[in-house]
C-alpha positions as CSV (number, residue, x, y, z in Angstrom):
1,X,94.0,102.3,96.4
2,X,92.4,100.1,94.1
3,X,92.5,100.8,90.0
4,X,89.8,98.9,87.7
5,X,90.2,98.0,83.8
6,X,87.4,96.4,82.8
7,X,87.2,94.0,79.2
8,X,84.0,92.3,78.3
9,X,82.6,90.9,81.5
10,X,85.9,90.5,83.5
11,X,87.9,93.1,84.9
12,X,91.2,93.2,86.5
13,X,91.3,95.1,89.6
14,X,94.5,96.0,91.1
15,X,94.7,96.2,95.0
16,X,97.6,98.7,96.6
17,X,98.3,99.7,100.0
18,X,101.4,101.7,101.1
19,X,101.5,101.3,105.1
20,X,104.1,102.0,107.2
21,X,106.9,100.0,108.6
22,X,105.0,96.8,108.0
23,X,106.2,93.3,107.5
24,X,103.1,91.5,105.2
25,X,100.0,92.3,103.7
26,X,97.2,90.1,102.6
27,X,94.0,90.8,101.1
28,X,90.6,89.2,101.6
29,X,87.1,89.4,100.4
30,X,84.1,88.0,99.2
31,X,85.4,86.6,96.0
32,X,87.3,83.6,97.9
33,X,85.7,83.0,100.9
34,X,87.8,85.9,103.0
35,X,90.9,83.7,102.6
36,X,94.1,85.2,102.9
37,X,95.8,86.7,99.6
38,X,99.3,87.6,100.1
39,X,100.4,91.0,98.8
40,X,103.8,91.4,96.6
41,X,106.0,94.0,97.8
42,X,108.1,96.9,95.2
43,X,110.7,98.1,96.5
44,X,109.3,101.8,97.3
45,X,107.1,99.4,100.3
46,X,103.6,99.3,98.4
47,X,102.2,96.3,98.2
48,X,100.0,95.1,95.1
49,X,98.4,92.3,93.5
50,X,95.7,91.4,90.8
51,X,92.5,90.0,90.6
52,X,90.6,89.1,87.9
53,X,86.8,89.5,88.9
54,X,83.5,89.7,87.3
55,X,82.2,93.1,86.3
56,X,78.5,94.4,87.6
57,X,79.5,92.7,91.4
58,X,79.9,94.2,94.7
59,X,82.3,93.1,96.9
60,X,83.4,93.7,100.5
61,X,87.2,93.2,101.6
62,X,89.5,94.4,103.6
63,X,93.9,94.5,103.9
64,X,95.2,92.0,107.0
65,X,98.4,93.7,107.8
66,X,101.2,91.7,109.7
67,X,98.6,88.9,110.0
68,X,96.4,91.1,113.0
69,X,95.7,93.8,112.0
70,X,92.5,95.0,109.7
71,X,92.2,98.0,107.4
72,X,89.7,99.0,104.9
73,X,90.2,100.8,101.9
74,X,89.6,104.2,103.0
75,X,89.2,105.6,99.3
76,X,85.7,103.6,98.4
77,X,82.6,103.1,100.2
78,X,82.6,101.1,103.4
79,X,80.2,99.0,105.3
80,X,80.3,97.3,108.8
81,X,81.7,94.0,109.4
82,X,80.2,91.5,111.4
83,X,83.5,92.1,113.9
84,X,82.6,95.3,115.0
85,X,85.5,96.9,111.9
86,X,84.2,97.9,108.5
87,X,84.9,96.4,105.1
88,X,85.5,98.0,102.1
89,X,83.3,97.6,99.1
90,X,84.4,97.3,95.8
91,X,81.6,98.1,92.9
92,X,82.5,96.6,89.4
């Protein structure tokens, strides 16, 4: 799930994903180069974190989960990856 507030020309997108039985989550996209973003955990298992991005962007990422594992955003618009497993995108 991903929740946008928007101010002036930045907004600050929240990134949450509640999988199952999982050790770490990371996300990764187009704003930095698909590096590795590790989530923060609550203690009801969802894992979070904020970005602050510029507004009128597109963006494709994606959640690594336990390091292997790749999983789109299931809730916005997807597009293939170049790895045979889709991205999400994200519209600002």
């Amino acid at each position: 799930m991903v929740k946008i507030t928007k101010k002036g020309q930045k907004a600050w997108v929240t990134f949450s994903i509640v999988p199952d039985g999982v050790e770490s989550v990371s996300v990764c996209g187009e704003w930095n180069d698909w590096q590795d973003e590790p989530m923060k955990v609550k203690k009801s298992g969802e894992f979070y974190i904020t970005k602050v991005l510029p507004v009128d962007n597109e963006f494709q990422f994606g959640y690594r989960i336990n390091d292997e594992q790749w999983h789109h955003d299931s809730e916005l618009d997807s597009v293939p990856s170049p790895f045979g497993s889709m991205n999400a995108l994200l519209k600002i």
